[in-house]
C-alpha positions in Angstrom: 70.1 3.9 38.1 69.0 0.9 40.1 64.7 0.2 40.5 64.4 -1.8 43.4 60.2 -2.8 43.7 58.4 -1.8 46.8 56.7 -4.5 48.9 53.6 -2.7 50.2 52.1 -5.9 51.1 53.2 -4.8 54.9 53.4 -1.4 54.8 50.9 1.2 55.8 50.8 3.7 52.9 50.8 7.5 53.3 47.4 7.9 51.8 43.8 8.4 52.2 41.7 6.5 50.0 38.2 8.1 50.3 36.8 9.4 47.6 39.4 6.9 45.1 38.9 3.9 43.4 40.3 1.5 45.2 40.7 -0.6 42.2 43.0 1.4 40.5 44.9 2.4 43.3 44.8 -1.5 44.5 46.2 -2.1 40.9 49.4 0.1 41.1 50.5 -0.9 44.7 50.4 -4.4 43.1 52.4 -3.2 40.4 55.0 -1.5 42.1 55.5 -4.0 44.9 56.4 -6.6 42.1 53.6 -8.8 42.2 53.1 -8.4 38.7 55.8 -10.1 37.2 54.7 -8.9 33.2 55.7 -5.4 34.3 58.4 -4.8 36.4 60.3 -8.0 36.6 59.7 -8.6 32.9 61.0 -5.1 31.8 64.2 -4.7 30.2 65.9 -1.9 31.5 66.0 0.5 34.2 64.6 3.3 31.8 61.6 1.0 30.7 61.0 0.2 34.4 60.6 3.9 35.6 58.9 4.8 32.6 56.2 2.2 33.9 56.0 4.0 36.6 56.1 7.0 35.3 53.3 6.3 33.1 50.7 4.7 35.9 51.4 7.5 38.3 51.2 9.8 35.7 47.9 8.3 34.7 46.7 8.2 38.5 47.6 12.3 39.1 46.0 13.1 35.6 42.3 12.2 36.6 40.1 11.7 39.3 41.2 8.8 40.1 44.1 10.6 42.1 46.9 9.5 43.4 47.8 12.1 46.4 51.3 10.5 47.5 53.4 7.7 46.0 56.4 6.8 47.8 58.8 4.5 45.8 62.0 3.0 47.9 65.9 2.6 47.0 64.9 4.3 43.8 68.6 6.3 43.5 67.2 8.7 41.0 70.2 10.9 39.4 69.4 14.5 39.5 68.7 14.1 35.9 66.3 11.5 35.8 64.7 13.3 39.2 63.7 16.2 36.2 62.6 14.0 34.0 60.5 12.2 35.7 58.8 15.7 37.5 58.5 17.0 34.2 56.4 14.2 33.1 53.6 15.7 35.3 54.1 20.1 33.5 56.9 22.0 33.9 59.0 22.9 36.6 58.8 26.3 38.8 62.2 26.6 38.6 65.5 24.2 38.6 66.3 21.3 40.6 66.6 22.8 44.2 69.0 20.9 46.8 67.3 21.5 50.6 70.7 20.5 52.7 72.9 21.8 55.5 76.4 20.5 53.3 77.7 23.1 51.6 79.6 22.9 48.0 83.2 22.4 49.8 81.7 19.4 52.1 81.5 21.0 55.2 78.1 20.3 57.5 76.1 23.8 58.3 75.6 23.2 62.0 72.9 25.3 63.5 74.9 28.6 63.0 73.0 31.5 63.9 72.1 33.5 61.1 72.7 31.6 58.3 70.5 31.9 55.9 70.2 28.4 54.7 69.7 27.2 58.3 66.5 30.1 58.8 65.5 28.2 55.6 65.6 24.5 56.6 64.1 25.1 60.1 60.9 27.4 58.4 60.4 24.5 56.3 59.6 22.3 59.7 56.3 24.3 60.1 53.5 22.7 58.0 53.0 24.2 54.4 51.7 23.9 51.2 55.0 24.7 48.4 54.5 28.3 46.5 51.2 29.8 48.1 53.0 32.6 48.5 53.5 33.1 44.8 50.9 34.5 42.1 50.9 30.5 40.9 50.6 27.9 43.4 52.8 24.6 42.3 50.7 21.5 41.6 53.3 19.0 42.9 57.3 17.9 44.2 59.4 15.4 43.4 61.6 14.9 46.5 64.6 12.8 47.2 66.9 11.6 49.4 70.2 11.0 49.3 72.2 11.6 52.6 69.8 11.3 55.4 70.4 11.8 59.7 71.3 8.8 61.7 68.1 9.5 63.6 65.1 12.7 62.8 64.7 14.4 59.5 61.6 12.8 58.7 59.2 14.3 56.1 55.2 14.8 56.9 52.1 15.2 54.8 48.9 16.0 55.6 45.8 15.3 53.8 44.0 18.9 53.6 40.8 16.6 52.1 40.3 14.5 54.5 40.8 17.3 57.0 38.0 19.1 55.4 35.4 16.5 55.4 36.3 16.5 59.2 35.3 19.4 60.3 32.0 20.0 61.8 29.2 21.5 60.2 30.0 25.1 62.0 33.1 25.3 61.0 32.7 24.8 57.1 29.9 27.3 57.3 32.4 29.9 58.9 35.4 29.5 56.8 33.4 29.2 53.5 33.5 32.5 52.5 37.1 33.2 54.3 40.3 33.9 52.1 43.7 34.6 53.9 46.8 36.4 52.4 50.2 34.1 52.0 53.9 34.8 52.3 56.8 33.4 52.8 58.2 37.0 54.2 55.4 36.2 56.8 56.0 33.0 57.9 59.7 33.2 58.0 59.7 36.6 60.4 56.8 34.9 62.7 58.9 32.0 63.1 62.3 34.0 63.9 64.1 33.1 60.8 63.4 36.3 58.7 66.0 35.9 55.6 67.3 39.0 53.7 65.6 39.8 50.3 69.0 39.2 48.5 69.7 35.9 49.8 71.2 33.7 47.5 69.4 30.8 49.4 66.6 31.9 51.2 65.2 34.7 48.6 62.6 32.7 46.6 59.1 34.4 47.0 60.6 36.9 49.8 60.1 39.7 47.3 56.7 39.5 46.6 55.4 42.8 47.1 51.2 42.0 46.8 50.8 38.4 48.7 48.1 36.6 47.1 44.7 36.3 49.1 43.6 32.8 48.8 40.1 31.2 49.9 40.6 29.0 53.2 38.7 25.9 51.3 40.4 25.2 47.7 38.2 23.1 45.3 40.7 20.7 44.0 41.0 21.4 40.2 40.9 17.6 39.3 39.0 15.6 41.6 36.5 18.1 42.9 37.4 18.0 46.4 37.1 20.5 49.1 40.3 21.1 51.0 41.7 23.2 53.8 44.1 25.8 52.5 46.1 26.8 55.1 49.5 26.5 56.7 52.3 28.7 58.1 52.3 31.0 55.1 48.7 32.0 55.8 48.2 35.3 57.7 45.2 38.0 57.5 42.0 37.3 56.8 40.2 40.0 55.3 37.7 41.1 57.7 38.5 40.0 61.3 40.7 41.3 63.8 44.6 40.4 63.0 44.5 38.1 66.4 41.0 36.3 65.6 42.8 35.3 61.8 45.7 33.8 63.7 44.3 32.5 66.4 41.7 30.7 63.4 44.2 29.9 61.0 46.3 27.9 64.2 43.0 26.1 65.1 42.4 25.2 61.4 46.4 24.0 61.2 46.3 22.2 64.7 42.9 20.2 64.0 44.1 19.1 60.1 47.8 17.8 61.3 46.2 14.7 63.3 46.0 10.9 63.1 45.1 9.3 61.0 45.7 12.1 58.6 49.6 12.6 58.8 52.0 10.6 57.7 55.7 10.8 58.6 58.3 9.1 56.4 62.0 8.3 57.9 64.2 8.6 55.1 66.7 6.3 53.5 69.1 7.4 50.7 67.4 6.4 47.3 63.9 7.0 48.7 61.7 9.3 46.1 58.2 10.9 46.7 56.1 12.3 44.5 52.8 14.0 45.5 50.4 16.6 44.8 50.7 20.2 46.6 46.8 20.9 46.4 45.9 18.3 48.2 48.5 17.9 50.7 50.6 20.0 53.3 53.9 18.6 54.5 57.1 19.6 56.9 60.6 18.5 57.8 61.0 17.5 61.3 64.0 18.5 62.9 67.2 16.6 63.4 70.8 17.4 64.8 72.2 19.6 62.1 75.9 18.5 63.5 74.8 15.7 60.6 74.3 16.3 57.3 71.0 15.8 55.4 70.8 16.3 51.8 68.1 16.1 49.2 66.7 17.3 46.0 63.2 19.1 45.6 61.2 19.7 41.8 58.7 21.5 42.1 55.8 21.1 39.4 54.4 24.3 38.2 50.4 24.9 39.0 48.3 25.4 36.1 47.7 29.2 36.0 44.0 28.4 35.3 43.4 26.7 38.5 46.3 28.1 40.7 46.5 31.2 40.2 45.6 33.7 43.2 45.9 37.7 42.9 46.3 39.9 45.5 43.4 42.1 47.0 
């Protein structure tokens, strides 16, 4: 495993830093973009270098100091050290997940009509949060590249937060008390890409009998911050008409997804991205699937405590 530092003396970072202290943040792009030569020039190996790393982001995401997105360049993380570092920040929801169009013997998924991995890849281009759908909402991803398209692909996020604090005045009062129902079932079949119940690839959360109902404005667990909850998994809020929700919940997506509160990252194999699912929605963007496109998700368990959402 090679750690090549990131020079973010140049580079506009895919954060929001209201409501941080700059310090601290300040402190770990200097870190990471080498200009401390005691830490990662000085260390040893490549273990002790991303164990540095781990240990300031880890720091960063464990208090209200939090880091939303770190994105860390030519990193080349093994699958192995991809789940160790993830699991430095809880458990994982469930093994190391590839999200590509190769399949095991090589050969490139085109975009083939029914294919269930396709249906998958292309839902994953509307803008989400990862496992709303699920009783337990996943506190983070660890995502990697490692074959990227000569040109598309990109990866967004979206800073829910800062969306929030956006709104106007009106629109926080009317979504206060507001909770909307999530599913992947849903937002698979409204996008044309509905995937069979059994499907080796595209059957995570599909069974879910109850969808969870989920408040509109999420009180991040850590830092105290408001945030939109939304996203194409949301659907039905109790108490208006089923074309009032959507027509909502589409406003709510549409006005959050904006400058300067996106960010979209063009890939380059090696690149690795940790971030936090509570605070931030993301998407693929699409690309010509005549080229293959392979990376590697973690996804970090929520705390039960904080995440979890029951149906009602």
């Amino acid at each position: 495993m090679r750690i090549t530092p990131l020079d973010v003396r140049n580079h506009v970072f895919p954060r929001r830093m209201n409501g941080y202290d700059r310090e601290e943040v300040d402190t770990f792009l200097r870190m990471v973009s080498g200009d401390y030569e005691t830490t990662l020039r000085e260390l040893q190996s490549a273990r002790e270098k991303i164990g540095q790393l781990e240990q300031r982001v880890s720091e960063l995401l464990g208090n209200e100091r939090l880091l939303q997105e770190t994105l860390t360049t030519a990193q080349h993380l093994s699958n192995d050290d991809q789940v160790t570092f993830a699991k430095r920040f809880g458990a994982l929801e469930f093994g190391l997940a590839p999200l590509s169009n190769v399949r095991a013997d090589g050969s490139v998924r085109s975009d083939e009509a029914g294919d269930e991995v396709v249906k998958v890849l292309k839902g994953n281009m509307g803008w989400h949060c990862d496992s709303t759908y699920m009783p337990v909402q996943a506190k983070g991803a660890v995502f990697t590249a490692h074959v990227v398209p000569t040109s598309g692909g990109e990866t967004g996020w979206a800073d829910m937060c800062a969306a929030y604090d956006a709104l106007d005045p009106r629109m926080k009062t009317r979504i206060e008390n507001l909770s909307a129902y999530h599913s992947v079932k849903y937002s698979q079949a409204k996008a044309g890409l509905a995937t069979g119940d059994g499907a080796d690839y595209g059957g995570y959360g599909s069974t879910v009998k109850e969808p969870p109902l989920r408040p509109l404005v999420k009180v991040h667990p850590e830092t105290g911050r408001r945030a939109l909850m939304v996203g194409r998994h949301a659907f039905g809020i109790p108490g208006l008409p089923p074309d009032e929700s959507e027509r909502l919940l589409d406003e709510l997506v549409e006005f959050a997804c904006q400058p300067p509160r996106v960010y979209h990252h063009k890939w380059a194999p090696g690149d690795a991205v940790v971030w936090d699912n509570r605070a931030l929605m993301h998407r693929a963007r699409p690309w010509d699937m005549r080229e293959p496109r392979v990376m590697y998700h973690a996804r970090i368990a929520g705390d039960p405590r904080s995440e979890f959402a029951a149906h009602a």
